[in-house]
N, C-alpha and C positions, 0 to 999 in steps of 0.2 A: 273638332274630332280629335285632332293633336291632343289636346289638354285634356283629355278624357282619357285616351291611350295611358299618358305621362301620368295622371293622377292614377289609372289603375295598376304600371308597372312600379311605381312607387310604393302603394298600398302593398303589391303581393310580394314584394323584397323587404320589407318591413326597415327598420331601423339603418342607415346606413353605417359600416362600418368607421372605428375612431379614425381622425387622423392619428397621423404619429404627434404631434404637439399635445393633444388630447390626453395622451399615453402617461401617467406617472409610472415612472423605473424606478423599483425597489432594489437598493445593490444588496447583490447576493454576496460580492465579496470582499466584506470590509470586515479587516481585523476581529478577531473575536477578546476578548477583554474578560484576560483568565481570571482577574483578580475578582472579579463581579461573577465569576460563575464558578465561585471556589474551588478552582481545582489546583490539586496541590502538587501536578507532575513539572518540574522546572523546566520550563521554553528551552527551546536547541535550536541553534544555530545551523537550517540547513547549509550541509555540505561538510560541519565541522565532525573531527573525527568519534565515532562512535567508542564508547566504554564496553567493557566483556565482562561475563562472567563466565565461570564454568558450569559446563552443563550434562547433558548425558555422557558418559565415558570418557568425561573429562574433555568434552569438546566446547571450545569457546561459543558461546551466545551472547549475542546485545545481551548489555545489562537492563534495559528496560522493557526486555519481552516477559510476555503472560503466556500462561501455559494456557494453552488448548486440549482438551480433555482428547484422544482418538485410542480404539482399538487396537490391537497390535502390539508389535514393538518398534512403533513410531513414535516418537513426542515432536507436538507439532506445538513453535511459538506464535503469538501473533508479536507483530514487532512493529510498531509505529513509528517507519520510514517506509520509504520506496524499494523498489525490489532491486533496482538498478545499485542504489546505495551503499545498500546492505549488503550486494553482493557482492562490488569491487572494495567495501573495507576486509571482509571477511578473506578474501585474498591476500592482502597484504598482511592478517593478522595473522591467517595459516604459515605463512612464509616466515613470519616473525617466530613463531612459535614450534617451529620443526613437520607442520603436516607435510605432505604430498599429493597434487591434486594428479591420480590418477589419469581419472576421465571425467569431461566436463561438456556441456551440451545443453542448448536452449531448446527445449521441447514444451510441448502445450503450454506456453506462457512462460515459462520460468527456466533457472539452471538447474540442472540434474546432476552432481559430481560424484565420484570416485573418490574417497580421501581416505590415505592412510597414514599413520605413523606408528613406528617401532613395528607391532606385533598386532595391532588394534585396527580394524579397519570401519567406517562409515559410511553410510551412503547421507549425502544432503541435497535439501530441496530448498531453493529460495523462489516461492511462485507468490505474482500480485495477487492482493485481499485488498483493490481497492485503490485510490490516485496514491494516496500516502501511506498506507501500508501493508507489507507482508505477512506471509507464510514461511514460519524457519522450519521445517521439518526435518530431523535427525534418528536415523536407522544404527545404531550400535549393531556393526555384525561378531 
């Protein structure tokens, strides 16, 4: 009567689940190999210091951000670092450069600041687009 039991709880759970030895693991995260997938952006050295360029109202941008199309009078980059990054260079490069960071604030994911210099003022947004990269958003007031 056992072995009839055990033959029918067998049959109605069908297939028993893999071991883990059973398991092949595909790694998700090995090196990608720019040179086999032509891309022609030069590798960076996370952490090492970001390049500028200028951008709305003469306010400094990574030089390797893409503009994002938005309504308004926003221009929003996408910028391929981290939001953390990007935002403590952007400090030191305002500082270098004569801004003032009015007001500054981490709100819904990202910093919110106040920036002005001489006569000019800005509002900027550094918010994540993702592990590795931002949103530059700059409001020329």
């Amino acid at each position: 009567m056992r072995a009839v039991l055990l033959t029918c709880a067998l049959a109605a759970c069908g297939k028993p689940p893999p071991r883990p030895t059973d398991i092949t693991t595909v790694p998700t995260n090995a090196p990608v190999d720019e040179s086999a997938a032509g891309s022609a952006a030069p590798s960076r050295v996370p952490g090492a210091p970001l390049t500028w360029k200028t951008g709305p109202g003469e306010f400094p941008i990574p030089s390797d951000a893409k503009d994002a199309e938005m309504p308004g009078s926003a221009v929003t980059f996408q910028v391929p670092h981290g939001r953390d990054e990007v935002h403590a260079q952007l400090l030191e490069k305002l500082k270098q450069d004569g801004f003032v960071v009015d007001q500054q604030q981490m709100l819904m994911g990202g910093y919110r600041m106040d920036i002005h210099r001489d006569t000019q003022k800005y509002f900027v947004s550094v918010t994540e687009n993702g592990d590795t990269e931002s949103l530059f958003t700059i409001t020329v007031k």
